[in-house]
MARKE-107995 format. One record per residue (C-alpha): residue number from 0; x, y, z; residue in three letters. Coordinates in steps of 0.1 Angstrom, whole numbers, plus 2048, in hexadecimal, padded with zeros to 3 digits. Layout:
MARKE-107995
LOTOR/NUM/X/Y/Z/ALA
...
This chain:
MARKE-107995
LOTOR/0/62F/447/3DF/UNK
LOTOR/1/645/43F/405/UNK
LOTOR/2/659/45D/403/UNK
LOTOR/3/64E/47D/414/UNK
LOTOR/4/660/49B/410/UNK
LOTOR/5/660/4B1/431/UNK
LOTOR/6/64E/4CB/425/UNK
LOTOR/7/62E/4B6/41A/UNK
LOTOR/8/62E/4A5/43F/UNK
LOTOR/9/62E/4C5/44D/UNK
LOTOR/10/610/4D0/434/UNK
LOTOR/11/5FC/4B2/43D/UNK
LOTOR/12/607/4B6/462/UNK
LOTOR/13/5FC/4DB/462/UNK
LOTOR/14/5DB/4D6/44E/UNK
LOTOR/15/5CF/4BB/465/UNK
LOTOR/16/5D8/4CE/48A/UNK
LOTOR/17/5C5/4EE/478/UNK
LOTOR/18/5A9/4D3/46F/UNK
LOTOR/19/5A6/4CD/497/UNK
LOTOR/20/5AB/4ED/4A4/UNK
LOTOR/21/591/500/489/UNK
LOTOR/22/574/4E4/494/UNK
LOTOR/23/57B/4E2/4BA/UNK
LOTOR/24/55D/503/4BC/UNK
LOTOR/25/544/4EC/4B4/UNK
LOTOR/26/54B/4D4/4CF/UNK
LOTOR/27/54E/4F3/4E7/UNK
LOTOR/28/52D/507/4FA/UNK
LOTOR/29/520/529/4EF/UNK
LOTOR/30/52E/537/510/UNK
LOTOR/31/54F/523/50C/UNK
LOTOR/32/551/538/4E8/UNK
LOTOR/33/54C/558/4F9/UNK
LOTOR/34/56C/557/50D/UNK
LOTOR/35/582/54D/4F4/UNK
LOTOR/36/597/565/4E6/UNK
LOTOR/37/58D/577/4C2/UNK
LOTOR/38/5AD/56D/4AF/UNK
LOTOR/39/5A8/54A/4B8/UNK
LOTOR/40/590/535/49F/UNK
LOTOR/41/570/53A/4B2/UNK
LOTOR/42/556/531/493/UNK
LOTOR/43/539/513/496/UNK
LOTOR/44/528/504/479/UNK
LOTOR/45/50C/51A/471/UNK
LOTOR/46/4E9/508/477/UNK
LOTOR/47/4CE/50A/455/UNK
LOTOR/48/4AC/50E/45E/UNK
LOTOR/49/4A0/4E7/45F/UNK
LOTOR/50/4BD/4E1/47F/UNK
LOTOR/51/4BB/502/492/UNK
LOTOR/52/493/50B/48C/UNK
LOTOR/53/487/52C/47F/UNK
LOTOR/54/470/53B/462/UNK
LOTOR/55/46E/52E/43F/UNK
LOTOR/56/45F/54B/427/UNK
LOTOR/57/453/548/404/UNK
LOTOR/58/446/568/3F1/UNK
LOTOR/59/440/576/3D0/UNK
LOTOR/60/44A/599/3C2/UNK
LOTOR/61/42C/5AA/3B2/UNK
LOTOR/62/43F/5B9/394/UNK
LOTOR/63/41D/5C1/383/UNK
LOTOR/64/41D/5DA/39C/UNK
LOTOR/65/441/5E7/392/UNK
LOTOR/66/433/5E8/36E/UNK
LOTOR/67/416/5FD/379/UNK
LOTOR/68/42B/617/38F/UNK
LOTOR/69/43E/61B/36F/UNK
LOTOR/70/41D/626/35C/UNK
LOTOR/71/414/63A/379/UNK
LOTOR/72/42E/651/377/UNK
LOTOR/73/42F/651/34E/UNK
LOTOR/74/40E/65D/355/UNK
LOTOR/75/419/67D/362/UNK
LOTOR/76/431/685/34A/UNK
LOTOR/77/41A/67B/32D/UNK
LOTOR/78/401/691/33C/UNK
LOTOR/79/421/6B3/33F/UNK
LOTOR/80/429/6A8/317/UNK
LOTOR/81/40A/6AF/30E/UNK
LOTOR/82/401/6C7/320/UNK
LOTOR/83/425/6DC/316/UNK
LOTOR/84/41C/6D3/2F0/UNK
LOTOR/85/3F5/6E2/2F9/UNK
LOTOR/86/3E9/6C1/2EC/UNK
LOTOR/87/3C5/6BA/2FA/UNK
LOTOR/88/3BE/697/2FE/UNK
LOTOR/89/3A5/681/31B/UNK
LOTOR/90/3A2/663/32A/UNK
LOTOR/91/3CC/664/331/UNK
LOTOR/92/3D2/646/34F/UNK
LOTOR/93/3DE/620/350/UNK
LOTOR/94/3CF/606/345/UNK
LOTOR/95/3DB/5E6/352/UNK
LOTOR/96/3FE/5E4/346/UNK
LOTOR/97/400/5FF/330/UNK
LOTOR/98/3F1/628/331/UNK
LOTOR/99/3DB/631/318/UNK
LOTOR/100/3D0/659/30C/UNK
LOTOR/101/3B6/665/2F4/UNK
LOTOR/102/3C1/67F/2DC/UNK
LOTOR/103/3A6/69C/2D3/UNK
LOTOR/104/3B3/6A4/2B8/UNK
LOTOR/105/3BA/68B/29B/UNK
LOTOR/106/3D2/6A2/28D/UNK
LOTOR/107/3E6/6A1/2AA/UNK
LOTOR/108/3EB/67E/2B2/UNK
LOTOR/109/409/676/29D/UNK
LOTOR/110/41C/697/2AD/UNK
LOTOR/111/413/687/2D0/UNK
LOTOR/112/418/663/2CD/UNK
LOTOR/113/43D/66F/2BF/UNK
LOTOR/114/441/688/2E3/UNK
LOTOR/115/438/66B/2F9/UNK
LOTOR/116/44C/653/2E9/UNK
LOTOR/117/469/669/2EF/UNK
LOTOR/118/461/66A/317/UNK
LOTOR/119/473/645/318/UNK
LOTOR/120/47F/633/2F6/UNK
LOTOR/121/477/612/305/UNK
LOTOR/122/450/618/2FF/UNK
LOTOR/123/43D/611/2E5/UNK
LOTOR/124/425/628/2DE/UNK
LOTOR/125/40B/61A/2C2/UNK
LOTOR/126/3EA/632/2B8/UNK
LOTOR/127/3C7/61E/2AF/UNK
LOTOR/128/3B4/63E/2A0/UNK
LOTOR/129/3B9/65E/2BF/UNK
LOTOR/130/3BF/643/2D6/UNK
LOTOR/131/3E4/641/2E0/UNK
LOTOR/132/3F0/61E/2F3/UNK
LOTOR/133/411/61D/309/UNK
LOTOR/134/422/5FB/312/UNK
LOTOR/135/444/5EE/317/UNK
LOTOR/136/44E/5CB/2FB/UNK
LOTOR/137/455/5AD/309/UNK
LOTOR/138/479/5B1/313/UNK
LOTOR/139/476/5D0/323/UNK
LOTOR/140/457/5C3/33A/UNK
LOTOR/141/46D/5A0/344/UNK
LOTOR/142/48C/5B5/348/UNK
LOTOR/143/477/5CE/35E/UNK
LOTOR/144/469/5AD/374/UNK
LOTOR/145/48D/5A0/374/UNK
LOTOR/146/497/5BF/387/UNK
LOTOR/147/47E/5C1/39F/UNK
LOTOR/148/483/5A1/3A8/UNK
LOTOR/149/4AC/5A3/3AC/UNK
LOTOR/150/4A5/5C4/3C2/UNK
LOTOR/151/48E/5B4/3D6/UNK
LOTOR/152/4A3/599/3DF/UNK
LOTOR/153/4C0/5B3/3E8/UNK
LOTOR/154/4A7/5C5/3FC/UNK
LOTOR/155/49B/5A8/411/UNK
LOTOR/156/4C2/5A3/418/UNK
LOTOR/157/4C6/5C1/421/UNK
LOTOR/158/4AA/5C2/43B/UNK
LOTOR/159/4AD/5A2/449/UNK
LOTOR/160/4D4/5A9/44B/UNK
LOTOR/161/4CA/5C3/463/UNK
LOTOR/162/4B9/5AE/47A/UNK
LOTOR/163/4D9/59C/482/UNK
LOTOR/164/4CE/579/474/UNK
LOTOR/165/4E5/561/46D/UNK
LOTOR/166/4EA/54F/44B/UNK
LOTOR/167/4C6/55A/43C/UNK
LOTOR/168/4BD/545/420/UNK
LOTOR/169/4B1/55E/404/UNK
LOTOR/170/4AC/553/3E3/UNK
LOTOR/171/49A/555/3C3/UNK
LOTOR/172/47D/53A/3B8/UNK
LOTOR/173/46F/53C/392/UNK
LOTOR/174/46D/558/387/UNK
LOTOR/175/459/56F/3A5/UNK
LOTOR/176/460/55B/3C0/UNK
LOTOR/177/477/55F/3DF/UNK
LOTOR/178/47F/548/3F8/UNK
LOTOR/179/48B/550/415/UNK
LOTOR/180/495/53D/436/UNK
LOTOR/181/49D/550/457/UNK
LOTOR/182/4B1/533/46D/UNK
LOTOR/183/4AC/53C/493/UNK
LOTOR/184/492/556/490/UNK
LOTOR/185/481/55A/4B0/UNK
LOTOR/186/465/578/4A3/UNK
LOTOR/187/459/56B/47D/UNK
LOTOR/188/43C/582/47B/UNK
LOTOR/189/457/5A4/482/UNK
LOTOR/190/471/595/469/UNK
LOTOR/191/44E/590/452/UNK
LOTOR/192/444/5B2/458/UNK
LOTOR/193/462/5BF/44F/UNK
LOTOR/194/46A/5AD/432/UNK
LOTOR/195/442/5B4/421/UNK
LOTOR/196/445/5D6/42A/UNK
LOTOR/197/44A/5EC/408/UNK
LOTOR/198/456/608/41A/UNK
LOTOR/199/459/625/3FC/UNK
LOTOR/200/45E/641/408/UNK
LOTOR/201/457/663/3FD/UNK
LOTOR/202/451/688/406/UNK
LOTOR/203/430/69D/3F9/UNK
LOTOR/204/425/6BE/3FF/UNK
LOTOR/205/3FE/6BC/40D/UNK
LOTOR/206/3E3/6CB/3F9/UNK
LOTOR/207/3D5/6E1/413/UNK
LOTOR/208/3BE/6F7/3FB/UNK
LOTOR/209/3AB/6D5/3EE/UNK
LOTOR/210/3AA/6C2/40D/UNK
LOTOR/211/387/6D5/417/UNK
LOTOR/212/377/6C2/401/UNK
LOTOR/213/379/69E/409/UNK
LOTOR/214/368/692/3EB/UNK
LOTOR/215/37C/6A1/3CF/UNK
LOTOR/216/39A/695/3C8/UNK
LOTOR/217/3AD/6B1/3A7/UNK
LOTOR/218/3C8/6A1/393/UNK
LOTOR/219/3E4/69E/39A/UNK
LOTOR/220/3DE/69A/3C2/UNK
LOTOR/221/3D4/678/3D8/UNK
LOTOR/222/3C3/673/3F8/UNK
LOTOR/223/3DB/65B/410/UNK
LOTOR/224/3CE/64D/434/UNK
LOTOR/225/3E6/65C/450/UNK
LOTOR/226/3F9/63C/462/UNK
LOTOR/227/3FB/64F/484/UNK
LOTOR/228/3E6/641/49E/UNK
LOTOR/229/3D9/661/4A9/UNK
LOTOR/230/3CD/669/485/UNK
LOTOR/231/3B5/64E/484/UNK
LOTOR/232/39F/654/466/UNK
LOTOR/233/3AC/673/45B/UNK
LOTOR/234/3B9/679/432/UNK
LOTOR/235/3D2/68E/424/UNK
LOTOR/236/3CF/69D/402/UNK
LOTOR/237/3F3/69C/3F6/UNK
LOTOR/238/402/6A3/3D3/UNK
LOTOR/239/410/685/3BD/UNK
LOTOR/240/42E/691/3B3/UNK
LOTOR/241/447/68F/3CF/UNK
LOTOR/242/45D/6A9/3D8/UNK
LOTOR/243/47C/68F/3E8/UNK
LOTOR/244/479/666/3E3/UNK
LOTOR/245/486/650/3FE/UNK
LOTOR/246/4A0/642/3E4/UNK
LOTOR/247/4B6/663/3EA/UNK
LOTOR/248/4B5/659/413/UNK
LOTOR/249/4DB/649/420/UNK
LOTOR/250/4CD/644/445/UNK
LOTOR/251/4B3/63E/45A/UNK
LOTOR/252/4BE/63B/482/UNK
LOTOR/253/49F/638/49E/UNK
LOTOR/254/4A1/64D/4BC/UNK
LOTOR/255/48E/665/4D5/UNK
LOTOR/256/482/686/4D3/UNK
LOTOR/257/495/69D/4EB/UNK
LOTOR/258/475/6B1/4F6/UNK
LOTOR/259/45C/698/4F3/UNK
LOTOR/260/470/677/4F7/UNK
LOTOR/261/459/663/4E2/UNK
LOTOR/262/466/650/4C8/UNK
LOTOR/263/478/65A/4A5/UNK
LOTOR/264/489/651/488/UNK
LOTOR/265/4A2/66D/47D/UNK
LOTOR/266/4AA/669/457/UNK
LOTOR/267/4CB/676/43C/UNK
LOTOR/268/4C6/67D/420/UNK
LOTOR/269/4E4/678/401/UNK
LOTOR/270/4EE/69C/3F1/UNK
LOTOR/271/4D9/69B/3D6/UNK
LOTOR/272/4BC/694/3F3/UNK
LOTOR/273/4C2/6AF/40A/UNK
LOTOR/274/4C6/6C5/3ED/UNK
LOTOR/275/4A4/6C2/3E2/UNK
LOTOR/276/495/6C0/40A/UNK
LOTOR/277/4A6/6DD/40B/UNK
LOTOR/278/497/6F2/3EE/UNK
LOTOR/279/475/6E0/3F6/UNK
LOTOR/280/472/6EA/41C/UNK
LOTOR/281/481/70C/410/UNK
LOTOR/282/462/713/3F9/UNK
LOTOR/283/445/705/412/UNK
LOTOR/284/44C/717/430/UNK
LOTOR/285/42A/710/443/UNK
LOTOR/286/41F/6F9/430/UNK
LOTOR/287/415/6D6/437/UNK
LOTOR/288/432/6BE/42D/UNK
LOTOR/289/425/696/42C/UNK
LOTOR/290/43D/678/433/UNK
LOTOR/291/42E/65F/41C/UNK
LOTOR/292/439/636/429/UNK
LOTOR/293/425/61C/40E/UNK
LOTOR/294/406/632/403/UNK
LOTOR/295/401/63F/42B/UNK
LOTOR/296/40A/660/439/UNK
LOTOR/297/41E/658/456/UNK
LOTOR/298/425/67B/462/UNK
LOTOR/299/418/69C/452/UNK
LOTOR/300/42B/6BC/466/UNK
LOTOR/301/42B/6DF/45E/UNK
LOTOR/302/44A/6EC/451/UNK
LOTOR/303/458/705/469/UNK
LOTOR/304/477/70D/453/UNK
LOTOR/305/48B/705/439/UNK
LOTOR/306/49F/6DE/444/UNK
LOTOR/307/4C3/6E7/42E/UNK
LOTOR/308/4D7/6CE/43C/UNK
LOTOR/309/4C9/6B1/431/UNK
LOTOR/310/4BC/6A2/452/UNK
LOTOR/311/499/69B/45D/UNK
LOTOR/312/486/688/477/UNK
LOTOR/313/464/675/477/UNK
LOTOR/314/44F/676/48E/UNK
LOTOR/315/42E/664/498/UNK
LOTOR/316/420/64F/4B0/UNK
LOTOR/317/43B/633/4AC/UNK
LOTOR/318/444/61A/4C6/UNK
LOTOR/319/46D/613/4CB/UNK
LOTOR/320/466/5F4/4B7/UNK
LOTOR/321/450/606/49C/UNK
LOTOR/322/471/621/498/UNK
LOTOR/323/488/608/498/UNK
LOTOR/324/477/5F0/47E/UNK
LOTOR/325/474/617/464/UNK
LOTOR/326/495/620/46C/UNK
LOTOR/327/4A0/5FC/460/UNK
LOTOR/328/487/5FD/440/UNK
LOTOR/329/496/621/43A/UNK
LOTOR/330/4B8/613/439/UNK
LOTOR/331/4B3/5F6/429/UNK
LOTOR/332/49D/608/40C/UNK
LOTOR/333/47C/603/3FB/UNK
LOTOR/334/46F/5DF/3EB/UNK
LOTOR/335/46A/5EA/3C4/UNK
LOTOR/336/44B/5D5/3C7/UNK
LOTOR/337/432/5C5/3E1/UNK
LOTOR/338/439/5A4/3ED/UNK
LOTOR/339/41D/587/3F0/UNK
LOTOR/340/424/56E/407/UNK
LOTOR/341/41A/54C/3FD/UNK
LOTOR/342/42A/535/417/UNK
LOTOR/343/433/539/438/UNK
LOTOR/344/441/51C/44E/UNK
LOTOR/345/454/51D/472/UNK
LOTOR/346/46A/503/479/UNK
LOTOR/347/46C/4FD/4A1/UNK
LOTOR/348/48A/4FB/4B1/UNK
LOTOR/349/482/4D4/4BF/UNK
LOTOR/350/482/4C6/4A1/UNK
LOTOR/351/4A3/4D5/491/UNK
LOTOR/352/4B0/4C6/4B7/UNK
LOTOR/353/49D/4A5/4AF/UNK
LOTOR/354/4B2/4AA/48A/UNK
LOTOR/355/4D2/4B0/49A/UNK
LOTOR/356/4CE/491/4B1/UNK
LOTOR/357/4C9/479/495/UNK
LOTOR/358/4E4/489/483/UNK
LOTOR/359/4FA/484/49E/UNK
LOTOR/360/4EF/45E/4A0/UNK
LOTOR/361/4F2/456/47A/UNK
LOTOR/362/516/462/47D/UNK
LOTOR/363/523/455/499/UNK
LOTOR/364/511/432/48E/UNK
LOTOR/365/522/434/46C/UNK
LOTOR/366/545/442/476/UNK
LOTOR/367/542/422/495/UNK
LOTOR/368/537/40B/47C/UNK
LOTOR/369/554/411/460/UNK
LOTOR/370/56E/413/478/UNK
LOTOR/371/569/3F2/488/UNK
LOTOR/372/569/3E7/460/UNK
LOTOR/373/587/3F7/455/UNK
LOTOR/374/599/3EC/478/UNK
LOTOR/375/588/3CB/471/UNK
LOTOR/376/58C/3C3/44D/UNK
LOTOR/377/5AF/3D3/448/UNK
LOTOR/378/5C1/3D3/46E/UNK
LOTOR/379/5D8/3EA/473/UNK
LOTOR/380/5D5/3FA/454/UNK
LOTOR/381/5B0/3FD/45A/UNK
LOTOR/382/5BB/411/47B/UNK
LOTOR/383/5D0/42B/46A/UNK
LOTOR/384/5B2/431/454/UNK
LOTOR/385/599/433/471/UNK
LOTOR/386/5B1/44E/480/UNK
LOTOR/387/5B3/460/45B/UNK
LOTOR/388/58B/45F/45B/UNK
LOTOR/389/588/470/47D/UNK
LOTOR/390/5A2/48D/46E/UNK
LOTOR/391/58A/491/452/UNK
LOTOR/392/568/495/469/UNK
LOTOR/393/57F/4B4/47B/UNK
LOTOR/394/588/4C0/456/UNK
LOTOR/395/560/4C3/449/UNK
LOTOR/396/55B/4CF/46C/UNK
LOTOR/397/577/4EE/468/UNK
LOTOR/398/570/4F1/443/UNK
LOTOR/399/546/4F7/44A/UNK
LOTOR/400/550/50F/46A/UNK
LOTOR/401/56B/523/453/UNK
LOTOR/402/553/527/437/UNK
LOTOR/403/536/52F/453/UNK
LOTOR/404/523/515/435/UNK
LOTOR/405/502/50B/443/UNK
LOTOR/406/4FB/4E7/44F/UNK
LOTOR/407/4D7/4DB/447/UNK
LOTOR/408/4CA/4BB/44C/UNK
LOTOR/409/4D7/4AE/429/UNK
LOTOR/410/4F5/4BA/433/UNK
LOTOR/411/4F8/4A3/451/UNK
LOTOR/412/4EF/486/433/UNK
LOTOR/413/50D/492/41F/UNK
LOTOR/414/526/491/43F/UNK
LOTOR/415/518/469/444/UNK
LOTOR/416/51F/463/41D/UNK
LOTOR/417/53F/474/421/UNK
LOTOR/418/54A/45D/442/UNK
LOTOR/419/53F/43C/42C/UNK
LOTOR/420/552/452/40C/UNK
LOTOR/421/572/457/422/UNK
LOTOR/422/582/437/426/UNK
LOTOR/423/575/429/401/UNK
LOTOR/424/59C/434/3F1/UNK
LOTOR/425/5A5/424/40B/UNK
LOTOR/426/595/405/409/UNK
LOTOR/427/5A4/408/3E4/UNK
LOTOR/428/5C7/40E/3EE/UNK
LOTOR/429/5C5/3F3/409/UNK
LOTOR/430/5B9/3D5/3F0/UNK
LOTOR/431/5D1/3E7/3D9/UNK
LOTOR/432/5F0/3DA/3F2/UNK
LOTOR/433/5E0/3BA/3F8/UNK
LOTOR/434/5E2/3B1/3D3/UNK
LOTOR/435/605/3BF/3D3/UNK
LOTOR/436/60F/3A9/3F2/UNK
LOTOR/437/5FF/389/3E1/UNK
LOTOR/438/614/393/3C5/UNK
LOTOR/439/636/38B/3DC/UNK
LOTOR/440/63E/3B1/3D9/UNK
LOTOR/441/653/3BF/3F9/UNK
LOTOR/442/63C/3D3/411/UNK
LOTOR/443/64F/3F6/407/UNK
LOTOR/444/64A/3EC/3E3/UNK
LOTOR/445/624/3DC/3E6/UNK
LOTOR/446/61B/3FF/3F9/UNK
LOTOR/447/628/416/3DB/UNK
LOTOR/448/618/403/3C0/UNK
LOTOR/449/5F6/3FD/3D7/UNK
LOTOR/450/5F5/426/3DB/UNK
LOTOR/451/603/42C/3BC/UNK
LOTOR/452/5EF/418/3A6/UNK
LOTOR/453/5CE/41F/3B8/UNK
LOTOR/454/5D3/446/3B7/UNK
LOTOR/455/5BF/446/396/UNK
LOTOR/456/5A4/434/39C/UNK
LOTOR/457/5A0/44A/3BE/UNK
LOTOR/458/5A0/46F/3AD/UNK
LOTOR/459/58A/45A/390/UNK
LOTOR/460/56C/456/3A9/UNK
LOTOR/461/575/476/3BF/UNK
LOTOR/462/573/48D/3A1/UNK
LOTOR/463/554/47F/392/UNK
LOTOR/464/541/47E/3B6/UNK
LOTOR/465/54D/4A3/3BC/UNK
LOTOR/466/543/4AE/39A/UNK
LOTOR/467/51A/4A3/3A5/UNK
LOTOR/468/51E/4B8/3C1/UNK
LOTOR/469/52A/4D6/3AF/UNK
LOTOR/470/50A/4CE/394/UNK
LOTOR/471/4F5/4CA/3B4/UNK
LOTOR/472/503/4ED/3C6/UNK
LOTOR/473/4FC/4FF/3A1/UNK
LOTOR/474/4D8/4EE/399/UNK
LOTOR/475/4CB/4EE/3BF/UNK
LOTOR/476/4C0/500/3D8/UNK
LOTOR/477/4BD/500/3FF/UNK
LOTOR/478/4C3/4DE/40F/UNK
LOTOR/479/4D0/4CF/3F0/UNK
LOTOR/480/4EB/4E9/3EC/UNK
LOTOR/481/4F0/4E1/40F/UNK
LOTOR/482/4F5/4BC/40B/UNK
LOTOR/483/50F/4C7/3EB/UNK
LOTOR/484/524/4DE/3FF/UNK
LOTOR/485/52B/4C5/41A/UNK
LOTOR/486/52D/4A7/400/UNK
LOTOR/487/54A/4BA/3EF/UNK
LOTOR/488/558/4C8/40D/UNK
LOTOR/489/55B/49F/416/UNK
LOTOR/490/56B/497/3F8/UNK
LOTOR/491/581/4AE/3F9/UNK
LOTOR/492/591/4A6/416/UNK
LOTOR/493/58B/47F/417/UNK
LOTOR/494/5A0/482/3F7/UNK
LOTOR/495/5BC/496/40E/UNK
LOTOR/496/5B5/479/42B/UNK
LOTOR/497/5BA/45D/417/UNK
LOTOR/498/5D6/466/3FA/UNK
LOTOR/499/5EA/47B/414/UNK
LOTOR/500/5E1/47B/438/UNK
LOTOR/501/5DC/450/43F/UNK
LOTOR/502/5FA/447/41E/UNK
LOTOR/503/613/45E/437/UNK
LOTOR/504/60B/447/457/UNK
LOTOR/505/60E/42A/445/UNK
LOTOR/506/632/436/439/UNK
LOTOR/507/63A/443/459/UNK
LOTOR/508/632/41F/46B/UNK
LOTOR/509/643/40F/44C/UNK
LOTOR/510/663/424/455/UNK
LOTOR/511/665/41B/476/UNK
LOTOR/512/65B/3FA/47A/UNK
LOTOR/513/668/3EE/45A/UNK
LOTOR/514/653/3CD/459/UNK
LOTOR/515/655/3AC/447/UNK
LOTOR/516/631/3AA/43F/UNK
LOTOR/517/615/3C0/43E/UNK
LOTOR/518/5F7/3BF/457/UNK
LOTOR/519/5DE/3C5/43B/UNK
């Protein structure tokens, strides 16, 4: 356990320099970081939400609405299947979580209960007399729910990715719940907006023949409020069925219109997109062409001529931040569901400063107050260790920046109990000697067996503390995750600190000085 071979001094030397150099950011100012080159280590520990300030978010997905959009559009093709099969039937609509039909003809039902239940084989289509009922089993409705949850998650991501904020907190709660935490954010109810905007997209042709009559609405057609300021008031007839969905759009980029200069969002659409934009604009030359955003007609312009190349542009009266926020919903894509906040709570700036203060204190009390016992208790010995302990505090600082892993409040708990946790093997290894020495063994020979007999017990306590952080990472969430990533980033390298860094100064003072007696 004395002897070193060169190339594990020059590990331990190299891991511990890298240790200093990948930490020294944090020490530095945000304009100091600015000047310093890109290929030298240039990362801080990322700030969570309770240090830093910023937006805490807690919504639910409305997948009863996902569930209903499905019966929506079965609808439609219910109502084309019978129709096809000249099956007369009444009453044909949804009904809660299901869609429900009356058959004329009792001789018929059997023949259309069979056709509907071939438009998807995941419906169950059961008949009580004419009646026919349509509803998805258990597994298909939780697996339906599941996924609009998983996308919605995604989609928030993606939208609050766009925004630029750093380390978002997004993550599910129960089963329709999503939490998210916005460290930093300096406009909540913009990022809120964004993130409880549906945003499905779509593109109808207007029914201008029906829109005379305001007060009848003929199947298959809807009246939708326009969303242009100028078009207070005013209703569009459009048809249902859309002739392109938002889904087939690859881009969305704000901008200005070159003869009018107001503002725009110019859209892409994939190939399968601009083939159908193509063939629709192609057919409805002079017709009226309606940009439908979330149940509103946002823009409603004639078509001129056919669009083949699978381009467009909105336009409306839009701000430069109303363009911007589309374009970014555009890209980002559509929410399969509304959201429903339930919390909201901002977290000021001051107090994650009043946080990082009394983190600050706590440490540098309990890194003071166990080096003066280590230097106190165990003398020279005690020092090595205290210089081993401040290598560790620049090894969680370069491990946190390298992983960009976010430091929370709890997180500044676990780098205390990791300070205290540091020099524990080496209080183990240090009584470990003393016994040895009592024992009349040689200083070379009470050093091996203190280190080599105390190894066990060391990994022993390491491995079973680390494996509660792991079990607290899996099972937690938010700050206690945070307090088990810096935990086991502490044991991780107190273990490194203690078995490797402080046994090679003590075998490298042993070497030199070569001393009767130990100062232990």
């Amino acid at each position: 356990m004395v002897y070193f071979a060169k190339w594990k001094i020059t590990l331990i030397v190299l891991i511990s320099l890298l240790g200093v150099i990948y930490a020294t950011p944090n020490f530095l100012s945000e304009k100091t970081l600015q000047d310093i080159p890109d290929w030298l280590p240039n990362k801080q520990v990322s700030l969570g939400l309770d240090l830093q300030g910023g937006s805490h978010l807690l919504v639910e997905v409305d997948t009863d609405a996902v569930i209903k959009e499905y019966f929506e559009a079965t609808v439609d093709q219910m109502r084309a299947t019978l129709r096809k099969a000249k099956i007369r039937y009444t009453g044909l609509g949804v009904s809660g979580l299901s869609a429900r039909v009356q058959i004329r003809d009792k001789a018929s039902v059997e023949t259309a209960q069979q056709l509907i239940g071939e438009i998807d084989l995941s419906m169950e289509v059961t008949a009580n007399g004419n009646r026919l009922v349509v509803a998805l089993n258990d597994n298909e409705l939780k697996l339906r729910r599941t996924s609009a949850v998983q996308k919605s998650i995604e989609i928030i991501r993606r939208r609050v990715d766009e925004t630029g904020t750093k380390e978002p907190t997004i993550q599910q709660q129960g089963e329709e719940r999503i939490l998210v935490q916005l460290p930093g954010i300096d406009d909540p109810e913009r990022i809120k907006k964004l993130i409880g905007q549906t945003a499905k997209m779509s593109f109808h042709l207007v029914n201008e023949k029906d829109m005379e009559n305001p007060d009848k609405t003929p199947p298959g057609s809807v009246w939708l409020a326009s969303a242009e300021d100028n078009q207070a008031g005013r209703r569009y007839l459009i048809y249902k069925r859309a002739m392109v969905s938002g889904e087939t759009l690859v881009d969305a980029q704000p901008g200005f219109d070159q003869q009018t200069n107001e503002p725009i969002v110019s859209f892409r659409f994939n190939a399968t997109g601009a083939k159908k934009f193509g063939r629709a604009t192609t057919e409805n030359v002079n017709n009226l062409f309606a940009i439908v955003l979330d149940d509103k007609v946002i823009s409603a312009p004639v078509i001129r001529e056919p669009i083949l190349g699978g381009t467009g542009q909105i336009s409306g009266s839009f701000t430069i931040q109303g363009a911007q926020n589309l374009a970014l919903l555009l890209r980002a894509g559509a929410l399969p569901a509304p959201l429903v906040f339930l919390e909201e709570r901002s977290v000021g700036p001051g107090l994650g400063a009043d946080s990082i203060a009394a983190g600050k204190l706590a440490s540098w009390i309990g890194m003071v107050a166990v080096i003066v016992f280590m230097g106190v208790s165990y003398g020279l010995f005690g020092v090595m260790a205290d210089v081993a302990l401040t290598i560790n505090i620049f090894l969680i600082l370069a491990a946190l920046s390298v992983l960009q892993a976010t430091l929370t409040l709890p997180g500044i708990a676990g780098i205390v109990l990791t300070i205290g946790m540091a020099v524990d093997a080496n209080v183990l290894i240090f009584e470990r000697i003393r016994e040895e020495v009592r024992a009349g063994r040689t200083p070379i020979s009470a050093v091996d067996a203190g280190y080599g007999r105390a190894l066990t017990t060391i990994v022993d306590a390491n491995v079973t503390t680390l494996i509660a952080a792991v079990l607290l990472y899996i099972f937690g969430s938010g700050p206690i995750r945070g307090f088990a990533v810096t935990l086991a980033i502490g044991i991780v390298t107190s273990m490194f600190t203690a078995v490797m860094l402080t046994r090679l100064i003590v075998v490298m003072w042993l070497r030199k000085r070569k001393p009767d007696t130990l100062p232990v």
